[in-house]
Structure formats: structure tokens, C-alpha cells
C-alpha positions as CSV (number, residue, x, y, z in Angstrom):
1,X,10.0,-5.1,-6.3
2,X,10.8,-7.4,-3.7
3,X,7.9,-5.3,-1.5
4,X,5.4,-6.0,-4.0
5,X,6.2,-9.8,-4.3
6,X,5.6,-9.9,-0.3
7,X,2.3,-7.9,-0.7
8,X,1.0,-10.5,-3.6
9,X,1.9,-13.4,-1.2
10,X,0.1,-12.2,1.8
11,X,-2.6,-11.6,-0.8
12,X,-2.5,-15.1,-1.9
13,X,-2.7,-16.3,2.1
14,X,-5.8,-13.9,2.6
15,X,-6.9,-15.4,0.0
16,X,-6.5,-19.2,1.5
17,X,-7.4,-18.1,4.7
18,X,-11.0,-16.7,3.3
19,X,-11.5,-20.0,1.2
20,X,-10.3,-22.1,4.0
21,X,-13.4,-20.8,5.7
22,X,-15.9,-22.9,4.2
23,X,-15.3,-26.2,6.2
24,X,-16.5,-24.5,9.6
25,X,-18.8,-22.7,7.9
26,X,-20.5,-25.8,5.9
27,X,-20.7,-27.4,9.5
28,X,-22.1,-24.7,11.3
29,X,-25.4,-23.4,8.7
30,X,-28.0,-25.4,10.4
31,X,-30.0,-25.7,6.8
32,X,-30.2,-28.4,4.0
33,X,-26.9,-28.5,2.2
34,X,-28.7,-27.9,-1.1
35,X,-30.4,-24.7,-0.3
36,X,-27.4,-23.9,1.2
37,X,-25.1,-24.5,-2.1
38,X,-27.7,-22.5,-3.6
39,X,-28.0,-19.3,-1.7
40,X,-23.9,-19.7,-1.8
41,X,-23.9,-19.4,-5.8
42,X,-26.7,-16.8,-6.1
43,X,-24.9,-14.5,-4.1
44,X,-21.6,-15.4,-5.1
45,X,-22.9,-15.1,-9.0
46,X,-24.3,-11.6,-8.4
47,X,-20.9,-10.3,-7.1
48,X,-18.7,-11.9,-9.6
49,X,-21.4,-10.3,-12.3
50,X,-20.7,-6.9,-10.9
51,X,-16.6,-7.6,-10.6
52,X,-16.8,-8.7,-14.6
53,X,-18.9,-5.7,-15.9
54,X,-16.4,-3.5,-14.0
55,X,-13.3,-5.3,-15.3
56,X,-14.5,-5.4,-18.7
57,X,-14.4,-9.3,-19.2
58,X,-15.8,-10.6,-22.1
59,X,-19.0,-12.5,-20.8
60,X,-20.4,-13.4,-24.8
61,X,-20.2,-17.3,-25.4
62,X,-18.3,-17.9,-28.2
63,X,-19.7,-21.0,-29.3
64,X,-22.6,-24.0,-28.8
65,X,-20.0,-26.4,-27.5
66,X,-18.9,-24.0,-25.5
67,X,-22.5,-23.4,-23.5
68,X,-22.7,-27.1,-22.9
69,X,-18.9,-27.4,-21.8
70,X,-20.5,-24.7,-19.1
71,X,-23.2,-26.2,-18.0
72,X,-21.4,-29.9,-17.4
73,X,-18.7,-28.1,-15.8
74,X,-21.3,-26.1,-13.1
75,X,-22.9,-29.2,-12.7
76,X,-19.7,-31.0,-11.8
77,X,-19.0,-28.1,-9.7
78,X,-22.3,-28.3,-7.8
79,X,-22.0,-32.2,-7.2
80,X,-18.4,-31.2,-5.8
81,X,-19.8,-28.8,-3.4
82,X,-22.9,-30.6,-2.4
83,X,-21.0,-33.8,-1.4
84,X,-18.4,-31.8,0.4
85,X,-20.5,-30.0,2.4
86,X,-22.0,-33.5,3.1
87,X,-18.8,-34.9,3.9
88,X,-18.3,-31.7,6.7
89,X,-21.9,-32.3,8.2
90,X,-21.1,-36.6,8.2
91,X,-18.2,-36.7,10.4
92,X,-16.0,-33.0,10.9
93,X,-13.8,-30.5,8.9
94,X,-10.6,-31.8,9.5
95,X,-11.6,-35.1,7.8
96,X,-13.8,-33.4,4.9
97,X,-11.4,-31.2,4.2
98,X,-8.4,-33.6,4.4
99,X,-10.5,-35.8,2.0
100,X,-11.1,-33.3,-0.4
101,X,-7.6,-32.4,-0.9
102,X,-6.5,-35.7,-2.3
103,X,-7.9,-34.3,-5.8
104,X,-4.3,-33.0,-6.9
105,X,-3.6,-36.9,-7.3
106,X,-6.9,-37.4,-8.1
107,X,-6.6,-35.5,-11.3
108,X,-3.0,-36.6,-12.3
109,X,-4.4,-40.0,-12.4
110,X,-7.7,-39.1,-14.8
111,X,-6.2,-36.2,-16.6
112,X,-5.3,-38.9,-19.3
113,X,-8.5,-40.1,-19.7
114,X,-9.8,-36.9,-20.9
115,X,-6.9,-35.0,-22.4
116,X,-4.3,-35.9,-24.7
117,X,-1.1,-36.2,-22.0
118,X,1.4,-38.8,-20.8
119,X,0.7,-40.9,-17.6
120,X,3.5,-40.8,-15.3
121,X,3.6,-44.1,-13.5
122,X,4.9,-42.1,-9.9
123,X,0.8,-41.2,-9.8
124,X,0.6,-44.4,-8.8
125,X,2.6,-44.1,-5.9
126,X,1.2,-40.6,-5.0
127,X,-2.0,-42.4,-5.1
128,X,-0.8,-45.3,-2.8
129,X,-0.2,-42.6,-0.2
130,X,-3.2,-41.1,-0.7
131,X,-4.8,-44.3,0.3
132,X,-3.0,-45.1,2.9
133,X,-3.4,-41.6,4.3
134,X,-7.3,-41.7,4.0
135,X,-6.9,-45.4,5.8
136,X,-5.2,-43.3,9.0
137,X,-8.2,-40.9,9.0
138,X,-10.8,-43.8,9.2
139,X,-8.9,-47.0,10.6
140,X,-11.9,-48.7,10.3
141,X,-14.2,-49.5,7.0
142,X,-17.8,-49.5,8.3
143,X,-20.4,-47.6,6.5
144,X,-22.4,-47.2,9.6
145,X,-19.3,-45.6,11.1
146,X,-19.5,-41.3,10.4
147,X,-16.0,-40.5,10.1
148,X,-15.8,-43.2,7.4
149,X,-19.3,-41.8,5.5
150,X,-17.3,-38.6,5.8
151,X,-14.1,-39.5,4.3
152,X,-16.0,-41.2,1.3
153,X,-18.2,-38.1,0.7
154,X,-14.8,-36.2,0.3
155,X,-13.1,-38.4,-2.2
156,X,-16.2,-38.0,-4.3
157,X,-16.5,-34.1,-4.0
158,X,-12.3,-34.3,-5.3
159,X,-13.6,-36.7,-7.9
160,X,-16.3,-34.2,-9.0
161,X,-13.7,-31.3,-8.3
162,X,-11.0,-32.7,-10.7
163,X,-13.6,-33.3,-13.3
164,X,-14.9,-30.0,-13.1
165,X,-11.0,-28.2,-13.5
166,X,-10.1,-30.7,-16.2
167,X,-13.1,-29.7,-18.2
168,X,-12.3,-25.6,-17.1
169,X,-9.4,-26.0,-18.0
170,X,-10.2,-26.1,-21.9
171,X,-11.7,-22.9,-21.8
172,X,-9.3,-21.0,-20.1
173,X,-7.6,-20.2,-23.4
174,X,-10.9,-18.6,-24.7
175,X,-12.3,-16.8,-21.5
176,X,-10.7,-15.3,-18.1
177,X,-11.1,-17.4,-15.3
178,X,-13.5,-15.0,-13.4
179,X,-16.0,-14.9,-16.2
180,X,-15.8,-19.5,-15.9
181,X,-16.4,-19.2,-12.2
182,X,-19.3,-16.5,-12.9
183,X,-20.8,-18.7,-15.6
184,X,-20.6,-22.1,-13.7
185,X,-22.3,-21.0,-10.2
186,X,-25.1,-19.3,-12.2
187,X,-26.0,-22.6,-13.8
188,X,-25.4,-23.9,-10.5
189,X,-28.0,-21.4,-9.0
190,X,-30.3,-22.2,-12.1
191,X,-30.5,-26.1,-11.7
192,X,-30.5,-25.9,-7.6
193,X,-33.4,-23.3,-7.9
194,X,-36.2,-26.0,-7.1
195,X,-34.7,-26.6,-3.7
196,X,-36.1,-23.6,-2.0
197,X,-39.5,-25.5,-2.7
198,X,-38.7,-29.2,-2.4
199,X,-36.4,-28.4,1.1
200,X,-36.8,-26.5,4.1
201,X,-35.7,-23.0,3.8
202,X,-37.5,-21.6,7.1
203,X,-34.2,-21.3,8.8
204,X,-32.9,-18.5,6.7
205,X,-34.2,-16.1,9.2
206,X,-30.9,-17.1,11.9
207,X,-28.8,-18.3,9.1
208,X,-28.4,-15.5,6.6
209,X,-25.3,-13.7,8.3
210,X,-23.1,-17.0,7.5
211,X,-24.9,-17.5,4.3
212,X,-23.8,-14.2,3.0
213,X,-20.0,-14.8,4.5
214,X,-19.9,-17.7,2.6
215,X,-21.4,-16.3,-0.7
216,X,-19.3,-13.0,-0.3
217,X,-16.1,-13.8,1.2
218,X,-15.7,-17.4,1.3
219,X,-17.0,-17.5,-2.6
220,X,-16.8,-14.3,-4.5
221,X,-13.6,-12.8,-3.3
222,X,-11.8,-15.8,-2.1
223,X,-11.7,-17.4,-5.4
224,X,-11.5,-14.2,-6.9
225,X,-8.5,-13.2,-4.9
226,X,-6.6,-17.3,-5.6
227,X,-7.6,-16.6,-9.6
228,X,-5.8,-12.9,-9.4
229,X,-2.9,-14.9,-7.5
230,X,-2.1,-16.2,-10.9
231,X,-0.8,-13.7,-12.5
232,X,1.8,-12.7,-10.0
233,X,2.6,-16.7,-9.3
234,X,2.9,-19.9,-11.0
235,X,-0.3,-22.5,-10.8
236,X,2.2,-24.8,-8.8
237,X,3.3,-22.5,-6.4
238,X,-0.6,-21.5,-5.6
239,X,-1.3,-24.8,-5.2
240,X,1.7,-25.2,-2.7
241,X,0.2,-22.2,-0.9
242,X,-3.5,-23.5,-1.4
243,X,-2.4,-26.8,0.5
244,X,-2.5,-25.3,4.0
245,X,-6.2,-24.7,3.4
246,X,-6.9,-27.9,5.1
247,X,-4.9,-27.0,8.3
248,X,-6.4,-23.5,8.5
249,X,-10.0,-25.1,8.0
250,X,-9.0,-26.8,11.2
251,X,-7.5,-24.1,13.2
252,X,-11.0,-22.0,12.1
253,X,-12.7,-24.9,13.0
254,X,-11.2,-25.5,16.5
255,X,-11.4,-21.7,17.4
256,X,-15.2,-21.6,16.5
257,X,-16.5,-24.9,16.8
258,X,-14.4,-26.2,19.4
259,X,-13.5,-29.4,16.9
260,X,-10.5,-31.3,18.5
261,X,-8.6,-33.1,15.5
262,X,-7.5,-36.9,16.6
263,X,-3.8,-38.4,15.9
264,X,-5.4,-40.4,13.1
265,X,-6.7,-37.3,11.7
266,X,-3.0,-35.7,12.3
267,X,-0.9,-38.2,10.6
268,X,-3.6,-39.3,8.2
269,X,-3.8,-35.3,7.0
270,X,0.1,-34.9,7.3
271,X,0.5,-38.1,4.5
272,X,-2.3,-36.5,2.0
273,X,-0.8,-33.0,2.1
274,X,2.9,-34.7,1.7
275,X,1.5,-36.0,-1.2
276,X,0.1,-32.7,-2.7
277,X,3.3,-30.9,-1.9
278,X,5.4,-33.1,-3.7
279,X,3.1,-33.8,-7.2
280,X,2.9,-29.6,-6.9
281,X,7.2,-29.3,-6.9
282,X,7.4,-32.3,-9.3
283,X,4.7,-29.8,-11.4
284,X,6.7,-26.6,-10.8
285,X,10.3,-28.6,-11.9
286,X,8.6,-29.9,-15.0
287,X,6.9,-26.4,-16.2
288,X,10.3,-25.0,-15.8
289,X,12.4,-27.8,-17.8
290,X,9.5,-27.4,-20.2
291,X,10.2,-23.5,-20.2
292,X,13.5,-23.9,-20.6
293,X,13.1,-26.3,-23.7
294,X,11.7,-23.6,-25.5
């Protein structure tokens, strides 16, 4: 027993380790971050296709609303990857991906807007240190400034991101959370389609090897791997796990790209993952009193 729980969570960190990969590798494709969110999906959406037919998952939509809470979902989803991988090419990976990882807060504090649940007035706080964290990345507030462009580009990708799991997170009840992922990057291949045309695409020819990393391993069998996760561990625990994706996207990042993170950048990122740490136990304590209660 206690061999197989150890094989699950090295699982789990292969599993962060392969998703982690897509800060160094959205710096480093030297193509237009649309056709590169595109190629992403299309091979991504092929692979999960296969993995669903072979696991049996139910791919029939159940209902209208249920089409349309797809397609706003994989459009959220796009917008989230698009302006990350924006953020990564602005100013660097540490700061994109440090950016990005404020959406934990992010969605405590809109969940309410959109669902039926109590605000908890500690948000606030967790959102104060968010700030301030984001403040240590980039010091100083001047568009013109990279690092800053960066940081904003990332707290809209976690805007789109926590969006895009709040609306996912009403059909989880009705379909397995492969069969979301597979639907939501095939609309997002659908509507990006036009870019091959509209954007430069010659480069393909040097970039394809890293294109398919990130469609295959990055994409497919990351996510695949952190959705299987689930089942052996609690969402709260994964997200504990999940939050050292931003210090292995800089350790990948400083191996291959040579990207030296600043002290801003160290105590900045130190503040935002405190933050995710702690709303993730506060979520693991509650799930349990509520577990208990029943």
C-alpha cells in the first residue's frame, strides 16, 4: 500500500515536471504565439481523442447548454494560454509563470460571482499578498517597462484560467475530466484555425520538434497524468504539489535558456506561492471538517 501511494506521488511530480515545461518552451518556439497555441491543441486534441476511445469515456453531449458551456470554456481556455505565452515572450518564465500562479486567489475571490458559495473575507488578505508579491516582481509600474507588460499579461491568463475552471467545474459532475480537456482544445483548434493564414507559419520547418513536445508531453499527457492524480489524491493536495510548477519552470528554464532569476523575482515568487500554499491547506482543512460533518 504504502509502495503504491509513493508510485502515485512520483506520478503526480512527473506529471508537474512535464507541465512545468511549457514556460521554457513558450519562450523558446520562435513562431507567433497563436499558431503556436494552435498547433499545441491540434495535437494535444488528437491524442486525448485516441486516450478517450480507448478508455471508453463518454464523448456524447448531453445537452444544448451544455455545447455552449464548452465552447465559452475553450475560449476562456485559449485567451488563458495565448496571454501566457505572451506574458513568457514579454519579459521571462520566472515572472510569467510566477504571475500566472496567483489564480488560486484569483478564483476564491470570483468564485462567488458565478456560483452560489460564501465569500471568506481572509481572500482578501490572500489577495493583499498576492499584490504585494507581484509589486516585488516588477518594483516599478511603467508599461514601457517588459518585466511589468509581463507580469500584467500573467494576471490576465490567471484571470482567463480561473474563469475557465469555474465554468469546468459545472460539468465535471456530467462528464470525466479528460473528455472536458478533449472537448475545450478542439474548439480551441476550431476558432484558432484562421491563424495559419492570417500569421506566419514558415517557421514550422525548425520548430516542429518543440511543437510536438509541447502538444504531446507538455499538453496531452501532462494534464492527462495531473487529471488521473485525482483519484489517488485530494484536489488540495494536487494543488500543493502543482505549486512547485513555477520553480521547476525556472530550473528548466535556467538549464536550457540560461534565464538567471533576480532577488525581486525570488522573494516576489516566494510571497505568491506562500499564498497558494496556504488557501490550498485552508482548502484541504475545510473539505475534511466538511467530510466529517457528514
Amino acid at each position: 500500500m504504502k509502495d503504491n501511494h509513493f508510485n502515485q506521488l512520483l506520478l503526480l511530480l512527473l506529471a508537474t515536471l512535464f507541465i512545468s515545461s511549457s514556460g521554457a518552451l513558450g519562450k523558446f518556439i520562435d513562431m507567433p504565439v497563436p499558431v503556436i497555441i494552435w498547433m499545441r491543441s491540434i495535437i494535444a486534441s488528437v491524442l486525448l481523442y485516441g486516450f478517450c476511445r480507448y478508455k471508453k469515456y463518454r464523448l456524447a453531449l448531453r445537452t444544448r447548454k451544455d455545447l455552449i458551456l464548452f465552447i465559452i470554456s475553450g475560449l476562456f481556455l485559449a485567451t488563458h494560454w495565448i496571454t501566457y505565452f505572451y506574458a513568457l515572450k514579454l519579459s521571462n518564465v520566472a515572472i510569467g509563470m510566477l504571475s500566472l500562479f496567483v489564480y488560486p486567489i484569483l478564483t476564491a475571490l470570483i468564485e462567488p460571482l458565478f456560483i452560489d458559495t460564501k465569500f471568506d473575507p481572509i481572500y482578501i488578505v490572500l489577495g493583499v499578498m498576492v499584490l504585494f508579491g507581484i509589486y516585488i516582481l516588477a518594483p516599478e509600474f511603467n508599461l514601457e517597462s517588459a518585466h511589468v507588460k509581463g507580469a500584467l499579461f500573467g494576471l490576465l491568463s490567471a484571470l482567463f484560467y480561473s474563469i475557465r475552471n469555474i465554468i469546468s467545474k459545472q460539468m465535471v459532475s456530467r462528464y470525466n475530466s479528460t473528455s472536458i480537456m478533449f472537448y475545450q482544445i478542439t474548439i480551441i483548434s476550431v476558432v484558432l484555425l484562421p491563424v495559419l493564414w492570417l500569421q506566419d507559419s514558415s517557421n514550422i520547418e525548425t520548430q516542429y520538434p518543440y511543437i510536438i513536445i509541447l502538444g504531446v508531453i507538455t499538453t496531452a499527457v501532462g494534464h492527462t497524468m495531473l487529471v488521473n492524480s485525482l483519484k489517488h489524491f485530494t484536489v488540495s493536495t494536487a494543488s500543493i504539489i502543482s505549486s512547485v510548477q513555477p520553480i521547476l519552470g525556472i530550473i528548466i528554464a535556467f538549464i536550457f535558456l540560461r534565464e538567471i532569476p533576480t532577488w525581486n523575482t525570488f522573494f516576489g515568487g516566494t510571497v505568491i506561492l506562500l499564498t497558494v500554499v496556504i488557501e490550498s491547506l485552508r482548502s484541504q482543512k475545510k473539505n475534511k471538517a466538511l467530510f466529517k460533518s457528514k
